[in-house]
N, C-alpha and C positions, 0 to 999 in steps of 0.2 A: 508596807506602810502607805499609806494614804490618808483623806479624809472624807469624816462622817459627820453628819448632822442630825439631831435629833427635835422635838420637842416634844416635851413632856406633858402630862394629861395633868389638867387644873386639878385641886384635891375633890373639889367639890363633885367633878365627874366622874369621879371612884366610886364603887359599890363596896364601900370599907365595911358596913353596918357596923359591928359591936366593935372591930376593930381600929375604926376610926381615932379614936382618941391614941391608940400606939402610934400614929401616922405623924413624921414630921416633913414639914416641906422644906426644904435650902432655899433660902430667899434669893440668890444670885438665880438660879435655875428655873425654882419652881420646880422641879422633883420631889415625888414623895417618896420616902422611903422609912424603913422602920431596924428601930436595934435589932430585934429581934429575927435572928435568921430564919425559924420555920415564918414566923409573917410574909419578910421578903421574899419569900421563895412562892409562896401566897398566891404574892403580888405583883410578882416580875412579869410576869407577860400582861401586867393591866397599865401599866404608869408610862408608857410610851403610845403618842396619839400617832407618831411620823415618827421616822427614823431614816436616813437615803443614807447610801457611799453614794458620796460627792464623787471623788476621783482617784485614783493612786498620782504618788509625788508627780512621775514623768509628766504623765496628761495635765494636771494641775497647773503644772508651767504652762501645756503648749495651751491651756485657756487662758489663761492671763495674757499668753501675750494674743492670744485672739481677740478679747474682751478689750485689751490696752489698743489697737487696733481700731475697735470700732466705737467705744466711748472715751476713749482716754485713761492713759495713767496713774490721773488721779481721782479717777470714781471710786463708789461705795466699794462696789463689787468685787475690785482691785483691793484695795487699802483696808478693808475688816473683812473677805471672805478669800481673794486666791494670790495674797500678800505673800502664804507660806504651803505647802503640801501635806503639813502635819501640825496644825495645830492644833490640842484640846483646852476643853476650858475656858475658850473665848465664848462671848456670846451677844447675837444680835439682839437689844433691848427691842421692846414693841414701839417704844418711840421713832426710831430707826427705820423701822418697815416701810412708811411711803416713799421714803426715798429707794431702797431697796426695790419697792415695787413698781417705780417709775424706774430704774434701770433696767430693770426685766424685762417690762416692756418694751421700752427704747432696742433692746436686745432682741428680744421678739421679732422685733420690726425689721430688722436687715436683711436684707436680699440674700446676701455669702453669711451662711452660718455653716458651722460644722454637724456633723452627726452629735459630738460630744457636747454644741456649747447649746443644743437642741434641749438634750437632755439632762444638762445643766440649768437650764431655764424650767423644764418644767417639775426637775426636782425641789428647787428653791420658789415657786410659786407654791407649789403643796405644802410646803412647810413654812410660808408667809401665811397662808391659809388654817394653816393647822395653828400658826400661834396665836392671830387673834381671835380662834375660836375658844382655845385654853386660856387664852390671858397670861402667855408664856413664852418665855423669849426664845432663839434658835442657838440652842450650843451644840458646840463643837465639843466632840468626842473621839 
């Protein structure tokens, strides 16, 4: 168990052509997805723009507490992203993101980082990246 993070390709950046109208999006998400199982199967390698494993459970901890560490307890990054080691279903709205992306940074910036919170930082900048280019928030999977 661990955690993942995805987002999903805007509808409009799909090459649905004739099949577009079968196409619905989840409005929490922004995923497309379609009833029809030959569509989806279609589809499935087109409707993810980003996708990272974040971390498995153990590591997940030992980032928090390295994050709780150098920005505090009560940041973003803490409290809606390494709160828990297996959460789905949550999701970073686009409103969210500056602040998000000023923690990154801030994170960025520290002298003592780890190999893992390295590559925690440049996972969740691709995928800050990736959602306002879709207009699509960062869930968790």
């Amino acid at each position: 168990m661990g955690l993942d993070a995805v987002v999903y390709r805007d509808k409009a950046h799909l090459e649905l052509g004739a099949d577009e109208e079968a196409a619905i999006v989840a409005p929490e998400t922004g995923e497309v997805y379609f009833e029809s199982d030959a569509l989806a199967r279609k589809y499935s390698e087109q409707g993810r723009a980003v996708a990272r494993r974040i971390s498995n459970i153990a590591a997940i901890s030992e980032l928090r507490e390295e994050v709780s560490r150098l920005i505090g307890s009560s940041s973003f990054t803490i409290t809606k992203i390494l709160y828990s080691g297996s959460h789905c279903e949550d999701t970073i709205a686009l409103e969210s993101l500056p602040a998000l992306s000023a923690e990154l940074a801030q994170l960025r910036g520290t002298a003592k980082q780890s190999a893992e919170l390295h590559q925690f930082v440049d996972s969740f900048e691709e995928l800050v990246r990736a959602a306002k280019a879709e207009r699509n928030p960062i869930v968790f999977v």
